[in-house]
C-alpha positions as CSV (number, residue, x, y, z in Angstrom):
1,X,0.0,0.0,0.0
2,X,3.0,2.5,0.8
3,X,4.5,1.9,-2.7
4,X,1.3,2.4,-4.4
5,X,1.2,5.7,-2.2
6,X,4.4,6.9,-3.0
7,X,3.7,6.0,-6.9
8,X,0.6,8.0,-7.1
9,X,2.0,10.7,-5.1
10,X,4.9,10.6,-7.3
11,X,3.7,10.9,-10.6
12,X,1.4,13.6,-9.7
13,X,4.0,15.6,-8.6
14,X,6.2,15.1,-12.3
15,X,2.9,16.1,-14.0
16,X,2.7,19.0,-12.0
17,X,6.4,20.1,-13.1
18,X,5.8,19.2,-17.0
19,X,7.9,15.9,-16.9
20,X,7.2,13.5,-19.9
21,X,9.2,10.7,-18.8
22,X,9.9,9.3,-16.0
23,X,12.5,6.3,-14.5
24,X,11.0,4.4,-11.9
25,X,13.7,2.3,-9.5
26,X,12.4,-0.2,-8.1
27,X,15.0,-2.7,-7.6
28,X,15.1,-6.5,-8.6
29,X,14.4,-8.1,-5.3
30,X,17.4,-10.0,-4.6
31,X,17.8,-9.4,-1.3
32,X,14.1,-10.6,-0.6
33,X,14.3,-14.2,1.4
34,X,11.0,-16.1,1.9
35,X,8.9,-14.1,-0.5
36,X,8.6,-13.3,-4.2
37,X,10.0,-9.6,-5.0
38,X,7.3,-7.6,-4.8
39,X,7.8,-4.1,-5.8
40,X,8.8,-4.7,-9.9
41,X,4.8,-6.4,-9.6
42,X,3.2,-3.3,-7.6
43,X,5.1,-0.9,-10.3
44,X,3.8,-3.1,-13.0
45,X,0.2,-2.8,-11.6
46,X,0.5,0.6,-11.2
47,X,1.2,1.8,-14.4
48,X,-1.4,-0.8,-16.3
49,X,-3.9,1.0,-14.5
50,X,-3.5,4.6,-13.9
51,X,-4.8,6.7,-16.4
52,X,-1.9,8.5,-16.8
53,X,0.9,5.9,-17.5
54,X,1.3,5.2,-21.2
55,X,4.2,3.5,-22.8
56,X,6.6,1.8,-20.1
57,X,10.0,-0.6,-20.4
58,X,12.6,-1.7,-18.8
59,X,16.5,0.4,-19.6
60,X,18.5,-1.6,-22.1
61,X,21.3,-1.6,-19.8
62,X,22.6,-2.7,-16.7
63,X,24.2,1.0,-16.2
64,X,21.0,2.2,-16.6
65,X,19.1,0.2,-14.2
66,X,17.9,-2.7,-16.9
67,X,15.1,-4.5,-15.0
68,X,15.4,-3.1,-11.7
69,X,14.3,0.3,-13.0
70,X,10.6,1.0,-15.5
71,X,10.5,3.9,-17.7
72,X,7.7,5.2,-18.3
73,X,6.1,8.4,-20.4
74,X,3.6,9.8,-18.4
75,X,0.1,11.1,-20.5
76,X,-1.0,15.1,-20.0
């Protein structure tokens, strides 16, 4: 519920200041034990279902956060 939160909260406040795309970090879990990671899956979630989340991906590199990090290009 906190990440959700901090998403919504977040992406307002880049619409508010004119951004058009956006990096999300959210890490690849490894350091979860005795659980799934769960934050690439609330991130995921997020952005298939708030209005103003289009296009998303992953980085192409590692350098650049590759699968522990989701672009996406937020809709006015």
């Amino acid at each position: 519920d906190e990440a959700e939160q901090r998403l919504n909260s977040f992406v307002g406040d880049c619409l508010r200041r004119g951004l058009k795309k956006i990096l999300i970090i959210h890490g690849k879990g490894i350091h979860t034990t005795g659980t799934d990671p769960v934050l690439g899956k609330v991130v995921r979630s997020f952005i298939e279902h708030d209005k103003r989340c289009g296009m998303s991906g992953h980085p192409k590199t590692k350098q650049e956060g590759g699968s522990g990090a989701t672009w996406v290009i937020l809709k006015n």
